[in-house]
ROLUM-895480 format. One record per atom (N, C-alpha, C): residue in one letter; z, y, x. Coordinates in steps of 0.001 Angstrom, whole numbers, plus 500000, padded with zeros to 6 digits. Example, Ala and Ser with C-alpha at 12.3 -4.5 7.8 and 13.67 -1.06 7.14 Angstrom:
<nodes>
a507800494310513190 a507800495500512300 a507800496700513200 s507080497750512850 s507140498940513670 s507870500030512900 
</nodes>
This chain:
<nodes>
x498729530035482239 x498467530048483683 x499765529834484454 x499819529851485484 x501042529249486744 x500715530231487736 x501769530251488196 x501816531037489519 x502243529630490638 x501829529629491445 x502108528905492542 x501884529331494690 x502719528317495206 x502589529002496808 x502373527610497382 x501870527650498444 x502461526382499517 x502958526391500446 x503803525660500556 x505044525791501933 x505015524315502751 x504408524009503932 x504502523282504639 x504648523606506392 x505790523077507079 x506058523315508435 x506382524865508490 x507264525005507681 x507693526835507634 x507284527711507434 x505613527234506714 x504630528651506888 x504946528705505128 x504537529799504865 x504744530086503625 x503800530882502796 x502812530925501881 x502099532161501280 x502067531756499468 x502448532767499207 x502644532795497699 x501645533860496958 x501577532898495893 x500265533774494858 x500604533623492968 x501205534674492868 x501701534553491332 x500703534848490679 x500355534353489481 x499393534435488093 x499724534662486931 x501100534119486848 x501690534120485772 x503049533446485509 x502988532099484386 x504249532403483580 x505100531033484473 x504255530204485445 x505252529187485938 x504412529566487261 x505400528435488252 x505416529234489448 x505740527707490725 x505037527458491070 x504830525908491687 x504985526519493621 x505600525089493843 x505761525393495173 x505548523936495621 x504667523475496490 x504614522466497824 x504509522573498732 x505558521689499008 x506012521504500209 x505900520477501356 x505578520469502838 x505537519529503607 x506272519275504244 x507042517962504128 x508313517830505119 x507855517000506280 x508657517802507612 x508553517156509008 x508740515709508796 x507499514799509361 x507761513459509580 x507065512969511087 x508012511810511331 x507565511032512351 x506142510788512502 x505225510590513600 x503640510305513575 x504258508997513072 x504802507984514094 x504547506626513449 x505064505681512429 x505383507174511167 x506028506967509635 x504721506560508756 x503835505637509551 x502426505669508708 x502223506058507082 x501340506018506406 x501806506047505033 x501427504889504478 x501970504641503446 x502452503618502690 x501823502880501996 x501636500952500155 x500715499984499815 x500319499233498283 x499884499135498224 x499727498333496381 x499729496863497047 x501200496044496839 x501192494868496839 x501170493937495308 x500210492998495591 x500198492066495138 x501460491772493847 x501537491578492860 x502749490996492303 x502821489644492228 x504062489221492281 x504044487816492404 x505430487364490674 x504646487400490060 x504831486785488579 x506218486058488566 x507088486073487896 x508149484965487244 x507995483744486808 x507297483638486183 x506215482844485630 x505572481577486362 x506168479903486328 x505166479569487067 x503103479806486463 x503323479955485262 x502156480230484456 x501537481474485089 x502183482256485606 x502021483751486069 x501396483489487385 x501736482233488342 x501441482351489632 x500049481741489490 x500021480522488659 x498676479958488382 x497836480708487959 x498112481883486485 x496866482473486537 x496022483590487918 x497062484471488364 x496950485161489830 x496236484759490707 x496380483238490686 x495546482371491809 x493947481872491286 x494071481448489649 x492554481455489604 x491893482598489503 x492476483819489447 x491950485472489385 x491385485418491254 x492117485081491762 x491935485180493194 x491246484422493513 x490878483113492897 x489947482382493696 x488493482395492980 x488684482554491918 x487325483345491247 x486422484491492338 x487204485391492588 x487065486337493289 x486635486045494691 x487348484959495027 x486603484514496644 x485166483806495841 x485273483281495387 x484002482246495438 x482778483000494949 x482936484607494399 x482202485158494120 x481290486311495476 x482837486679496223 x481907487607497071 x481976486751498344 x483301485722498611 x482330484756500067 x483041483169500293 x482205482788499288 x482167481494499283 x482225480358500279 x481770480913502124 x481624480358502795 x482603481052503949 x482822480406504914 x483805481085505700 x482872482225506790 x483357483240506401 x482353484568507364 x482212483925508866 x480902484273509090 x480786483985510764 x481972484819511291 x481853486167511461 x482743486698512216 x484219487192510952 x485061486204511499 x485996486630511048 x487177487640511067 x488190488774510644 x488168490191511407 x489734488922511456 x490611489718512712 x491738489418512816 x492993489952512722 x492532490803511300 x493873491404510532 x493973491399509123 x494825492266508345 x494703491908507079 x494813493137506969 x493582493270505268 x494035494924504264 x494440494801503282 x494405495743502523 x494850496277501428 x493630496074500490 x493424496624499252 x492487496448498631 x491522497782498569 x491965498740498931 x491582500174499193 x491444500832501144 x491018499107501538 x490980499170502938 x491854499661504109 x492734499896503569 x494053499982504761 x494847499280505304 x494501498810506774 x495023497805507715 x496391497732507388 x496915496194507756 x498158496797507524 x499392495460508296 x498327494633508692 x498903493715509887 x497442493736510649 x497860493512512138 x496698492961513138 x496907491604514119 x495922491118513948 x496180490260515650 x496217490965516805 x497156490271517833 x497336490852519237 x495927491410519766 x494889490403519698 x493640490785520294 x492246491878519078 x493227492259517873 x492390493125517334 x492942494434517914 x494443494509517676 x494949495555518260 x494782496034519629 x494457495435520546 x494009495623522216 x492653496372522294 x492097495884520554 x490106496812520764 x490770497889520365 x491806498421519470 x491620500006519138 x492279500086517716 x492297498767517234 x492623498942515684 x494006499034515594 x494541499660514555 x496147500043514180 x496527499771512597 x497515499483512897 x498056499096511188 x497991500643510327 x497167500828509368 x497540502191508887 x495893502922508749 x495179502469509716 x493957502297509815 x493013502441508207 x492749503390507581 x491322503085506542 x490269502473506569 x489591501638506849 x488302500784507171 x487349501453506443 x486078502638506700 x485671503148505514 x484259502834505585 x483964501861507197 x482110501514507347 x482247500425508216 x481655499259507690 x481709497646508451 x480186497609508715 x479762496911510222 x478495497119510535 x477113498311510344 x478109500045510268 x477268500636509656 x477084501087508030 x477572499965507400 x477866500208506122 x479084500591505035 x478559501685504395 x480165502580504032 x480470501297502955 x482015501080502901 x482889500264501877 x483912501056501298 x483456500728499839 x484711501425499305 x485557500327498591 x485371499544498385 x486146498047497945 x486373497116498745 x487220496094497508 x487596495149497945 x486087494204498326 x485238493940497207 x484000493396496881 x482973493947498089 x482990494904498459 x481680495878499363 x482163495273500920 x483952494982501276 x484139494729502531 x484095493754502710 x484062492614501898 x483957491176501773 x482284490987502161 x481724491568501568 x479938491324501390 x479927491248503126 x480324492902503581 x480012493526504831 x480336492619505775 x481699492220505459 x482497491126506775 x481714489585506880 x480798489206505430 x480271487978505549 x478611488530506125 x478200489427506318 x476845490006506716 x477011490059508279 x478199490081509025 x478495490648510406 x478058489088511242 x477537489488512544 x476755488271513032 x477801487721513540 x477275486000513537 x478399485623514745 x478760485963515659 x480108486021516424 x480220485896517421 x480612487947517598 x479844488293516748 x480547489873516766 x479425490597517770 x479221491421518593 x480822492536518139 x480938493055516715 x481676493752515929 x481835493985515101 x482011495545514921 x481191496505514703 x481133497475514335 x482142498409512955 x483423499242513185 x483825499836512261 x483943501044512465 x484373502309511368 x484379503466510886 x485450503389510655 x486539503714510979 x487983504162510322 x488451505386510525 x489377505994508838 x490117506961509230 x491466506982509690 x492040508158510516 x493329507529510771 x493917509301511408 x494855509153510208 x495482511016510429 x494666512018510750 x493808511623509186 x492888512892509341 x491369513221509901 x491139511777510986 x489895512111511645 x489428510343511418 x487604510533511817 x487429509221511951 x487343509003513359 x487157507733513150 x487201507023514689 x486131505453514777 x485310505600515608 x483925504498515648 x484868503299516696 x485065501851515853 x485785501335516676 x484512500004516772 x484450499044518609 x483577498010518301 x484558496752518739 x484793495929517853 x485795494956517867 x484787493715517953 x485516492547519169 x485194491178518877 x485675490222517381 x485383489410517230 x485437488608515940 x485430487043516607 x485872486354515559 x486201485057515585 x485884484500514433 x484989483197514850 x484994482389513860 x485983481311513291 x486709481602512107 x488010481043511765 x487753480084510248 x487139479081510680 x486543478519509111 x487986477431508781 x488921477350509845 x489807476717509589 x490827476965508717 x490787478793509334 x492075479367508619 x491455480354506813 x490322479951506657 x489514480509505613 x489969479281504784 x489837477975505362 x489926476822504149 x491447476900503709 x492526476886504772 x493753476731504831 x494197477902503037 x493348479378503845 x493707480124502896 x493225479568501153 x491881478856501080 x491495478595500209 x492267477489499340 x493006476773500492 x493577475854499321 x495140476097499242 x495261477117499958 x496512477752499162 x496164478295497615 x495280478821497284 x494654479329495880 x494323478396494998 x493940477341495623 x493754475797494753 x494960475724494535 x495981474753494979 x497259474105494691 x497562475363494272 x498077476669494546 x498750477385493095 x498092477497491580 x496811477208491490 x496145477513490342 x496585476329489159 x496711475130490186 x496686473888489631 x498243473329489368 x499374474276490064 x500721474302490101 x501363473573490928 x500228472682492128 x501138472257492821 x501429473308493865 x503094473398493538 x503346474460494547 x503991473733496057 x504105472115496306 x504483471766497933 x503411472046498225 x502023471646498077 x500431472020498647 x500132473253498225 x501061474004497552 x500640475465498295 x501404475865499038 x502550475420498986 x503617475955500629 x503179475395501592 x502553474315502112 x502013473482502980 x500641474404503811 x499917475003502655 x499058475194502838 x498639476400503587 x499643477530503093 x500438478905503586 x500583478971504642 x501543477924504957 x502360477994505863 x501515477549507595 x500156476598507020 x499309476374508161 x498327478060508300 x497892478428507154 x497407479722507023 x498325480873507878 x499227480638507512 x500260481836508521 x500128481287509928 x500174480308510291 x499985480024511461 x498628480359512344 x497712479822511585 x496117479837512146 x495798481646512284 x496139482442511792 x496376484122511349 x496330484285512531 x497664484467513457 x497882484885514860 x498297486311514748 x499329486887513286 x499943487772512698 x500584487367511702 x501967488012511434 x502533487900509446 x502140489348508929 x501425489081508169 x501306489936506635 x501495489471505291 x502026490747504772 x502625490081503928 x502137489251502732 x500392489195502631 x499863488832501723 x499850487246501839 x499992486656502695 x500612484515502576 x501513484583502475 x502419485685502461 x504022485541502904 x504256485549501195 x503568486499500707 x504219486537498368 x503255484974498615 x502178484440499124 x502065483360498242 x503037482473498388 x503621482212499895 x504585481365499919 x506207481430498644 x506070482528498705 x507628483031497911 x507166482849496948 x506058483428496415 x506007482789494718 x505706481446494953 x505335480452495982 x505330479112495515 x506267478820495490 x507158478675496560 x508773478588496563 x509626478853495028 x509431479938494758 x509840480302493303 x509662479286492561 x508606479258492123 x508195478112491105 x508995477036491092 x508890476406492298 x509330475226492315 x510664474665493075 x511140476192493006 x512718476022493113 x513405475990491611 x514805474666491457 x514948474930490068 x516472475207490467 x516901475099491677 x518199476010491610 x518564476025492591 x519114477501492489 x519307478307494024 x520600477896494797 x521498476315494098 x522226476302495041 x521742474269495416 x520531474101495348 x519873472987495841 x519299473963497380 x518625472972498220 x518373472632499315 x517446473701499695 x516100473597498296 x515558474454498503 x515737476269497788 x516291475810497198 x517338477523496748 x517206478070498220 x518221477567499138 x518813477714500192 x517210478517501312 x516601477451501190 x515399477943501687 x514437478941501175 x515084479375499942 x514288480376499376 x514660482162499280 x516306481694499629 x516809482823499935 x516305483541501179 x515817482591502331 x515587482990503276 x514198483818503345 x513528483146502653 x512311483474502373 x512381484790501884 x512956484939500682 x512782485798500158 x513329487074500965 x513848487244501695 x514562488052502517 x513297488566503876 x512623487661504185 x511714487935504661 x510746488417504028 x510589488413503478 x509285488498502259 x509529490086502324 x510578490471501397 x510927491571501002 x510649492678502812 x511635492004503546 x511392492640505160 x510071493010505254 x508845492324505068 x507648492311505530 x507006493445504567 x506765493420503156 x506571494084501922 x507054495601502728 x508268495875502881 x508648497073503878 x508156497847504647 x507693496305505758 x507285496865506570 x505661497287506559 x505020496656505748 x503547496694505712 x503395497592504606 x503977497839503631 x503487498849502486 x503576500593503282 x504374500362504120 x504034502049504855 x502748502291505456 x502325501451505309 x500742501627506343 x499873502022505163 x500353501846503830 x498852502722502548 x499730503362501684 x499276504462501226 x499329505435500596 x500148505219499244 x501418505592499358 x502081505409497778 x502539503747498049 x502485502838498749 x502941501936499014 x504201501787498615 x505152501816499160 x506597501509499485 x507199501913498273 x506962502845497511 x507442503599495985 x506819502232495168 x505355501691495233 x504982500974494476 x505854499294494457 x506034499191495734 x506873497897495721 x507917497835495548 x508738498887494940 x510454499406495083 x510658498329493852 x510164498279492687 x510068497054491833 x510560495799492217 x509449495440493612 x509499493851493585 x510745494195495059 x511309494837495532 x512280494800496366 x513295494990495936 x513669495267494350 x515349495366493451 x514526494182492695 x513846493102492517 x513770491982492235 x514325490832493141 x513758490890494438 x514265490201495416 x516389490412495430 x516152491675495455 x517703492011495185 x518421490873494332 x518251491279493407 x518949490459492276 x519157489132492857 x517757488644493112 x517557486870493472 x518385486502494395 x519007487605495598 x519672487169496475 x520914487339495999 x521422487880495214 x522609487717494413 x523193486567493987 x522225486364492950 x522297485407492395 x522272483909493778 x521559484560494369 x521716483142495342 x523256482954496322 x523852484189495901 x525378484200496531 x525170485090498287 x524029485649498248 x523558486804499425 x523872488276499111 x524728488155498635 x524977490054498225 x524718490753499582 x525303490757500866 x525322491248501640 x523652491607502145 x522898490558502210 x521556490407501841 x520888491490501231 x521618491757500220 x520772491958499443 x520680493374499035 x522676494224499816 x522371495311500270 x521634495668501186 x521910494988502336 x520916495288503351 x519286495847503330 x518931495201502133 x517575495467501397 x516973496475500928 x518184496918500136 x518322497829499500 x518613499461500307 x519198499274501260 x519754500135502319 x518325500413503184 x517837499140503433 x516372499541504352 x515032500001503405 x515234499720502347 x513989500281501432 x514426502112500807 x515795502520500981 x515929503820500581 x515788504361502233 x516274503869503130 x515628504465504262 x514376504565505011 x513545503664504460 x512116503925504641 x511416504929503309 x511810504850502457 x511249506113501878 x511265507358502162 x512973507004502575 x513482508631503260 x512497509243504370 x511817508133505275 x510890508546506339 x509430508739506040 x508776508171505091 x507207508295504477 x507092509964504868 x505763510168505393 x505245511259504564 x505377511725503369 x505480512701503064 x505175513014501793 x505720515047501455 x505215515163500059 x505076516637499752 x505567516491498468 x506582517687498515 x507418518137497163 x506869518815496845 x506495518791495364 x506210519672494375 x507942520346493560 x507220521517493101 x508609522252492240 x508241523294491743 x508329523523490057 x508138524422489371 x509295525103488536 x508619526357488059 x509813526812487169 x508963526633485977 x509508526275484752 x509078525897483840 x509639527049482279 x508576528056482762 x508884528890480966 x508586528792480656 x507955527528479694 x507320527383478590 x508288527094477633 x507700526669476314 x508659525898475749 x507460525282474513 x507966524169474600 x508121523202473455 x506856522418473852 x506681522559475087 x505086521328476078 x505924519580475614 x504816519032475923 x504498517836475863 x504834516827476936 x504398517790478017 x504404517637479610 x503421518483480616 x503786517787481685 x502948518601483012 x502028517240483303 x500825517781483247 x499970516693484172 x499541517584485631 x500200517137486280 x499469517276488055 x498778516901488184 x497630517539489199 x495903516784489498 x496458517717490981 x495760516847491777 x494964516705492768 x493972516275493419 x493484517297494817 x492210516977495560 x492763516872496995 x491631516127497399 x491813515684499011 x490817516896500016 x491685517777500402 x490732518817501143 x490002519838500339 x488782520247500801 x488005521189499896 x487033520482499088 x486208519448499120 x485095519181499158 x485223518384497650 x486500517643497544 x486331516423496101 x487028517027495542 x486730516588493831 x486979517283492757 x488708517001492883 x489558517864491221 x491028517647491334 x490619515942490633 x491465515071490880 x491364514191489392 x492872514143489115 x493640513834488086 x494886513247487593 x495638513031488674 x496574512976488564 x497838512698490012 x498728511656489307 x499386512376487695 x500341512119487449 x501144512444486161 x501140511925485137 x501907512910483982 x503443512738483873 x504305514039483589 x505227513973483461 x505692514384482329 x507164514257482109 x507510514652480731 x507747516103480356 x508344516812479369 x508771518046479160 x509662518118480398 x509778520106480358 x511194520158481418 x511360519417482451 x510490518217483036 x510184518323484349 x509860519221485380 x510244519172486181 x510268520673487282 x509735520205489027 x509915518995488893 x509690518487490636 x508661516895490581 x507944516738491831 x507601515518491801 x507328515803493144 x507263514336493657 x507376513883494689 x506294513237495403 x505160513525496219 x503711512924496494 x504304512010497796 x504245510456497751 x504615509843498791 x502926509212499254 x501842509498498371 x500470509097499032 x499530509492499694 x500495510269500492 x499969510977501344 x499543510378502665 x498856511034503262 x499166511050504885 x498720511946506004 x499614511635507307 x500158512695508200 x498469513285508739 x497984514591508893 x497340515492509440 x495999515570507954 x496442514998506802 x495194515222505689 x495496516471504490 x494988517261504382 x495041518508503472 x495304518195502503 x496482518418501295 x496167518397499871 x496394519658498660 x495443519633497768 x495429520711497170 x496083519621495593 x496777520825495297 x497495520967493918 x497202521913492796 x497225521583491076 x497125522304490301 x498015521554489447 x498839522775488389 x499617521845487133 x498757522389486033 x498665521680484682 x498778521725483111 x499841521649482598 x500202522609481574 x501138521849480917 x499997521709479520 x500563520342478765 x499972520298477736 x500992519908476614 x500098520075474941 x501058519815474205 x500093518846473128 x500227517703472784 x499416516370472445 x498271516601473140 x496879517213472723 x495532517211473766 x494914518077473367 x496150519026473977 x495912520260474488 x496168520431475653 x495651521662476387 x496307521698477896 x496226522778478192 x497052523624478876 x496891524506479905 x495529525189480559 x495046526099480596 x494592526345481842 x495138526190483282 x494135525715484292 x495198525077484958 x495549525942486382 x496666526261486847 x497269527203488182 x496323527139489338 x496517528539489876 x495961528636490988 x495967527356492162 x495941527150493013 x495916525595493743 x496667526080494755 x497754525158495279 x498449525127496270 x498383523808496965 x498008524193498443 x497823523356499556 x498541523255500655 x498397521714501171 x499643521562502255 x499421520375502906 x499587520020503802 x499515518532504260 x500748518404504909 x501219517184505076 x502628516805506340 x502337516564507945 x502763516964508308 x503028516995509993 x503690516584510680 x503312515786511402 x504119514966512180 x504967515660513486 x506598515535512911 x507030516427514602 x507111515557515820 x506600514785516332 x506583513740517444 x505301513938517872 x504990513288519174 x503706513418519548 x503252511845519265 x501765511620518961 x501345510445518357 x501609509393519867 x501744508441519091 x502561507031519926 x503824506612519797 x504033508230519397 x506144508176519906 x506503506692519041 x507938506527519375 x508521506018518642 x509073506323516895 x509240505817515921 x509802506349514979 x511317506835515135 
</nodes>
């Protein structure tokens, strides 16, 4: 058994059980430190970009083959979290950071369910959504646009990468980014991985142009992975990739800069420290589970190794409850598992502020 407390915004209550002894914690964050995204990877590989793209276009032609009457004028995540908008989505109510959890009435929990929903929505709109956003929902009714231009644009960006021509997929992007009437970062990796491909050296013409890219790319990845949950930790990968590339492209300065703005946006995420004392001996590891509030079960969080003592929850977000339990186990065995310690993060600003 474990003894554990939770400590968030100075309050404190502790409840010992036994032989380890867990503490989470909520650290003061900005309201508009949204939380954080699962981007896309964009492969080394020109083989890597081609297969990605027939995975992706499989996938369109399965749930909407035709360009939706009402088209929405932002982009998500795959777990429905806004995370760029158009000027005129943002004016109805919608915000980057936004959960999308009911389109026309109907709850979505996928990628597949919001696609169906968004091609079911009538022309011309209005467009009916359910979103959560720090904690509460919110009934938003948005106009829509029919965009069969910027649906094809997108579509044959997925063609020409599948097929490897990567100028007709930069071509193709690049009208797609335009027709948008926002950058997110999801045309922005197709452009960079086309660029990639079919750059063969970074001190030719288009090297030159790829550094740039890539610098943006990475900027955007930044800026949009704070808007879903565990985001910004997940892309830390492809942002000490970009690193390197700008090195190598003779951008060091670049490429700290990168590096400097991706440890300072972590520094700002939401998020909740875990920390135990660990008397056991001779475990396997700690598996952490968590639940969202009272109501859903714990599932898995996270396994760690022996003599681990701390972890770090960056998938969080600002005004949502989370409950904690550890295991320790030793091959598949486990623990009974600790009393539960709960906490959410709090925003010290009032919502709007600035970051």
């Amino acid at each position: 058994m474990f003894g554990l407390n939770a400590q968030t915004s100075g309050e404190r209550a502790v409840t010992r059980m036994g032989r380890w002894h867990l503490v989470v914690m909520g650290l003061a964050v900005c309201t508009a430190c949204a939380p954080a995204a699962n981007a896309p990877s964009t492969p080394r590989s020109r083989a890597g970009v081609e297969a990605l793209a027939r995975d992706a276009l499989s996938a369109l032609d399965r749930v909407m083959p035709e360009p939706p009457r009402c088209g929405p004028g932002w982009a998500e995540s795959s777990a429905g979290y806004v995370i760029a908008t158009a000027e005129w989505a943002e004016q109805a109510g919608l915000r980057p950071g936004d959960q999308i959890v009911e389109i026309g009435g109907a709850k979505v929990a996928n990628s597949e369910e919001r696609a169906r929903a968004y091609a079911r929505a009538p022309g011309g709109g209005p467009l009916e959504l359910k979103v959560f956003r720090q904690g509460q929902s919110f009934a938003l009714t948005l106009p829509c646009r029919y965009q069969p231009e910027l649906f094809r644009a997108e579509r044959r960006t997925l063609e020409a990468a599948s097929r490897g021509d990567w100028d007709g997929c930069v071509a193709a992007v690049r009208e797609a980014r335009g027709l948008a009437g926002f950058t997110a970062y999801p045309n922005v990796i197709w452009e960079h991985a086309c660029t990639r491909a079919k750059t063969l050296s970074m001190d030719s013409a288009g090297g030159k142009d790829f550094t740039t890219l890539s610098y943006e790319t990475a900027r955007l990845l930044l800026r949009d992975s704070r808007h879903i949950p565990g985001g910004t930790a997940q892309v830390g990968e492809r942002i000490r990739q970009i690193a390197d590339d700008l090195r190598r492209s003779g951008a060091p300065d670049l490429a700290d800069d990168l590096e400097t703005q991706f440890q300072a946006t972590m520094a700002s995420l939401p998020r909740l420290d875990l920390a135990w004392v660990d008397n056991s001996a001779g475990e396997d590891g700690f598996l952490v589970e968590r639940r969202v509030g009272q109501g859903d079960p714990y599932l898995p969080l996270v396994t760690l190794g022996p003599n681990v003592v701390t972890y770090v929850d960056t998938s969080v977000q600002i005004g949502v409850t989370y409950c904690y339990r550890v295991r320790a186990f030793k091959a598949s065995s486990y623990s009974d598992p600790s009393n539960e310690a709960c906490a959410r993060p709090n925003p010290t600003t009032p919502a709007g502020s600035a970051p």
